[in-house]
N, CA and C atoms as a LAMMPS dump frame, in Angstrom:
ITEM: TIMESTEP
0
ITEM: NUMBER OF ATOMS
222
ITEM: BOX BOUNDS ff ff ff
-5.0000000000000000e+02 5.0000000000000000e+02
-5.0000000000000000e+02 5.0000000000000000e+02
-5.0000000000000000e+02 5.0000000000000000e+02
ITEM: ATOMS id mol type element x y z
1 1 1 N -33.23 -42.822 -84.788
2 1 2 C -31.825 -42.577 -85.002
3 1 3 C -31.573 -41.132 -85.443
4 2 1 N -32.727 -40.85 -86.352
5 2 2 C -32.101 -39.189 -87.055
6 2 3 C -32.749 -38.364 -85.678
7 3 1 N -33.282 -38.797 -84.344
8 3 2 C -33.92 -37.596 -83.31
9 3 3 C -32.169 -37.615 -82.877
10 4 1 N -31.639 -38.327 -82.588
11 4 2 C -30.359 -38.223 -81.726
12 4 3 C -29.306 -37.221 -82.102
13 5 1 N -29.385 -36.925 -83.18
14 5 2 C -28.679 -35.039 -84.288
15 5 3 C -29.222 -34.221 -84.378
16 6 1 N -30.594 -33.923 -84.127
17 6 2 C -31.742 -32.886 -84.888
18 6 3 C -31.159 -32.244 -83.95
19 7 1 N -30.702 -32.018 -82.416
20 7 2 C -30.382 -30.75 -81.677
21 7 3 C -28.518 -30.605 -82.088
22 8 1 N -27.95 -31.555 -82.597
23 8 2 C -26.431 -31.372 -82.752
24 8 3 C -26.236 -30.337 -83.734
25 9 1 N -25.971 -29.084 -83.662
26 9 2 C -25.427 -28.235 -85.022
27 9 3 C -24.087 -28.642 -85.397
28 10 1 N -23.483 -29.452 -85.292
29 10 2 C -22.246 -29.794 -85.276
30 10 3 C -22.225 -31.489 -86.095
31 11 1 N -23.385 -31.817 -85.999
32 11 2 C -23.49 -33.34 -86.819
33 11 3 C -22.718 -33.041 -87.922
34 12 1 N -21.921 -34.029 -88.604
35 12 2 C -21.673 -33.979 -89.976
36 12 3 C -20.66 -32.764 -90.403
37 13 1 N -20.302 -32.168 -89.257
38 13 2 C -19.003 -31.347 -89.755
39 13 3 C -17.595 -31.874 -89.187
40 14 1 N -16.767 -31.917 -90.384
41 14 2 C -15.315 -32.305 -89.406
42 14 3 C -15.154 -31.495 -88.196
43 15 1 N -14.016 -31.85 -87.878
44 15 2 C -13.261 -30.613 -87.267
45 15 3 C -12.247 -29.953 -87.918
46 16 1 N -11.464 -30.587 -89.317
47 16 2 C -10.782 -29.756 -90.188
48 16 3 C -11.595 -28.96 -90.629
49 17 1 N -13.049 -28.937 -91.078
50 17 2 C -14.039 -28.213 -91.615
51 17 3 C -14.424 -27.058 -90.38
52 18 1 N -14.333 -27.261 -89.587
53 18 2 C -14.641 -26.142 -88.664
54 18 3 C -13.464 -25.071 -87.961
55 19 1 N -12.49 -25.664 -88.181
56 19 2 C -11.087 -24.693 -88.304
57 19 3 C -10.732 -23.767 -89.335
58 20 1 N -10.982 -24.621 -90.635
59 20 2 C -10.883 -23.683 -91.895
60 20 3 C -11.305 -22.455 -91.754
61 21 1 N -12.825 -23.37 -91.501
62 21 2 C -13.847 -21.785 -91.545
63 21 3 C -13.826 -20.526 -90.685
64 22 1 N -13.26 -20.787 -89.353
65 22 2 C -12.729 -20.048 -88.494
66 22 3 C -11.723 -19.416 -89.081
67 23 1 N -10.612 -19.934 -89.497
68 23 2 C -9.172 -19.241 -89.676
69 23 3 C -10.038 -18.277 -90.934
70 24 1 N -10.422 -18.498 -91.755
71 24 2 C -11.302 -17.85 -93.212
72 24 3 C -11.97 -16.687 -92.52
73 25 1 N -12.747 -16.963 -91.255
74 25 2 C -13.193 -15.905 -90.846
75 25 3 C -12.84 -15.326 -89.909
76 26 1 N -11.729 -15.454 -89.014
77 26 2 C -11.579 -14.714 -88.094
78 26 3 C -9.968 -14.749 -88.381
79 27 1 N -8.96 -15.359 -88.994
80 27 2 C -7.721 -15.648 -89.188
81 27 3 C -6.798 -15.605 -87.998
82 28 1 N -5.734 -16.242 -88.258
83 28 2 C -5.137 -16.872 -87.055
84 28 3 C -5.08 -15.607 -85.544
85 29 1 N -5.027 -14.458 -85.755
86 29 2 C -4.479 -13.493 -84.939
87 29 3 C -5.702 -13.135 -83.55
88 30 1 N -6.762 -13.16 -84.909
89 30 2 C -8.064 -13.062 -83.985
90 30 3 C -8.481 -14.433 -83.288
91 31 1 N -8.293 -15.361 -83.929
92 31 2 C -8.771 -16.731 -82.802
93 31 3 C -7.889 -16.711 -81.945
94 32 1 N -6.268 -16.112 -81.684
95 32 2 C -5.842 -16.297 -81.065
96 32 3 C -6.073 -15.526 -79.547
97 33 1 N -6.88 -14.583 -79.912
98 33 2 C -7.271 -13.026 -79.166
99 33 3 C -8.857 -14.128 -78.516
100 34 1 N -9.479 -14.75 -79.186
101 34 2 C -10.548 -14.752 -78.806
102 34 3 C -10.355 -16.403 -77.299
103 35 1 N -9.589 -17.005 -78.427
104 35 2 C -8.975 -18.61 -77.865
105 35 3 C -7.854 -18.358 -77.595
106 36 1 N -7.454 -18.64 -76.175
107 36 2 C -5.988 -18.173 -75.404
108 36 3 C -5.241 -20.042 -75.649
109 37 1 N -5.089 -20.029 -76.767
110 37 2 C -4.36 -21.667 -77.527
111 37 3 C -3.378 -21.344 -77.944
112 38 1 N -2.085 -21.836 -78.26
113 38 2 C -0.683 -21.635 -78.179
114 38 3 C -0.959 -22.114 -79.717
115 39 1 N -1.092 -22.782 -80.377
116 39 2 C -1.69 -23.68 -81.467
117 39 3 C -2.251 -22.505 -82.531
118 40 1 N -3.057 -21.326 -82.01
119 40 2 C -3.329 -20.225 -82.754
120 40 3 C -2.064 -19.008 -82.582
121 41 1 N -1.75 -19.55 -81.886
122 41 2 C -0.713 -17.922 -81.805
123 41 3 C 0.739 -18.609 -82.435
124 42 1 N 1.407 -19.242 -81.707
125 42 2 C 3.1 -19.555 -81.906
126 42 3 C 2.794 -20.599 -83.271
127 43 1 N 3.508 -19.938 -84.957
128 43 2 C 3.991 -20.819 -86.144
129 43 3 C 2.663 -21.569 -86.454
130 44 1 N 1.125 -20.582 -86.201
131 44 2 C -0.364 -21.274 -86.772
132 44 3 C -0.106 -21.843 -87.922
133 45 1 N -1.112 -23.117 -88.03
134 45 2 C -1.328 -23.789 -89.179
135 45 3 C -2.367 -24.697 -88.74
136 46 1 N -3.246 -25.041 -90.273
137 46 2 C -5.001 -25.6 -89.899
138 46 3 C -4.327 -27.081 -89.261
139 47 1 N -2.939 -27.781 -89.654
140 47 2 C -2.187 -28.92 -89.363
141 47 3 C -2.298 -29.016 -88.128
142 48 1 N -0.876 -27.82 -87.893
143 48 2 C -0.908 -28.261 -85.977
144 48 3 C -2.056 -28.094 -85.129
145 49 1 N -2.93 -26.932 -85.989
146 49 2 C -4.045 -26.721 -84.883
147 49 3 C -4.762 -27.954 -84.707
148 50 1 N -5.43 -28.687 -85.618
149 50 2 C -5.898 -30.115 -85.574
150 50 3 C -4.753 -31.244 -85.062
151 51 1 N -3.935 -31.076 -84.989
152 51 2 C -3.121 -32.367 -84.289
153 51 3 C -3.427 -31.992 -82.45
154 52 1 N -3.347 -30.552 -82.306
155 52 2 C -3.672 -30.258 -80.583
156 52 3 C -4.942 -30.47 -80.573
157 53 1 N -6.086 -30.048 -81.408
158 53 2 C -7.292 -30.054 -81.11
159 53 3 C -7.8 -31.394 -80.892
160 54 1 N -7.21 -32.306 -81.486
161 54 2 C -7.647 -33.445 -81.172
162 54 3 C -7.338 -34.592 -80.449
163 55 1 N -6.748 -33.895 -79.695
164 55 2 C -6.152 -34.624 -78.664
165 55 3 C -6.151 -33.572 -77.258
166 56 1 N -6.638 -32.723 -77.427
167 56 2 C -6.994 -31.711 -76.121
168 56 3 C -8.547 -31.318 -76.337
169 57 1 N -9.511 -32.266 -75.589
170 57 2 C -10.627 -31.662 -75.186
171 57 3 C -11.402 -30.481 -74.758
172 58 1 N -10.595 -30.07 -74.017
173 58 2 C -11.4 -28.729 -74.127
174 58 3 C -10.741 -27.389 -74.584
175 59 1 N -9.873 -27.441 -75.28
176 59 2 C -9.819 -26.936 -76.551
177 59 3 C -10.626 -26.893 -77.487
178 60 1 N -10.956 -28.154 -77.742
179 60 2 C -11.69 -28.573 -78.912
180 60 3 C -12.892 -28.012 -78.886
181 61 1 N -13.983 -27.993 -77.18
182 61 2 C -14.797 -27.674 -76.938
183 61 3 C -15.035 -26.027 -77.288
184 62 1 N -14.294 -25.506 -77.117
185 62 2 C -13.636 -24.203 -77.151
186 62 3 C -14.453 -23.634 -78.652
187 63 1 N -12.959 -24.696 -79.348
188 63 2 C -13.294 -23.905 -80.725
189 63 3 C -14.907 -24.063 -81.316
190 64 1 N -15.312 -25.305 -80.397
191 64 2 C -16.61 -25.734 -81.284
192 64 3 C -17.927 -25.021 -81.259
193 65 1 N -17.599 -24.124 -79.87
194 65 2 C -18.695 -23.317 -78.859
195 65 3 C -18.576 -21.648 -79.614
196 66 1 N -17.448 -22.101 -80.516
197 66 2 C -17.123 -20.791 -81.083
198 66 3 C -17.708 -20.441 -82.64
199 67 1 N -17.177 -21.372 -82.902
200 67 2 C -17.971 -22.076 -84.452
201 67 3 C -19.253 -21.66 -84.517
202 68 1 N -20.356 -22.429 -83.231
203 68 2 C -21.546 -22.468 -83.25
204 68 3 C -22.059 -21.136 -82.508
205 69 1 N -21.532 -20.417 -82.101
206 69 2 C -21.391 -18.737 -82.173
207 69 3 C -21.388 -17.934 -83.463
208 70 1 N -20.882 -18.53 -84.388
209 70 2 C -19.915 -17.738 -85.51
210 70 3 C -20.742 -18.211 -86.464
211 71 1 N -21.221 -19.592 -86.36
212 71 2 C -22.013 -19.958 -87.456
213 71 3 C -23.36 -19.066 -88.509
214 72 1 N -23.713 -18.415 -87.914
215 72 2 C -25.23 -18.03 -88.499
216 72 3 C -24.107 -16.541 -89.625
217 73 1 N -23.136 -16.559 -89.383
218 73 2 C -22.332 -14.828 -90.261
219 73 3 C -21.612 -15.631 -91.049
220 74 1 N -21.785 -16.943 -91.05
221 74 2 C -20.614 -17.545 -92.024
222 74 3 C -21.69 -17.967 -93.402
């Protein structure tokens, strides 16, 4: 059971937890520059961004591919 995560870097993190840390480190202007998401640019908030993110897939994929980019400076 624990082989089926050992390759997930993403086990065990929300996705509110992985927005935070983004907006903390790159803040809304730059994810919006990096992620072409309406959700980062037009009236941002960690709220709406998680109400689109989770319900738009590859968005989600997006931010997560970004995260795990971003991860090792955080």
């Amino acid at each position: 059971m624990e082989n089926e995560h050992a390759n997930n870097p993403l086990h065990g993190i929300t996705l509110k937890k992985i927005v935070e840390d983004l907006v903390a480190f790159y803040g809304f202007d730059t994810l919006a520059e990096l992620i072409n998401i309406n959700c980062f640019k037009k009236d941002p908030s960690v709220k709406s961004s998680l109400t689109f993110l989770r319900k738009t897939e590859w968005a989600r994929k997006q931010v997560e591919q970004l995260y795990i980019k971003t991860l090792p400076k955080l």
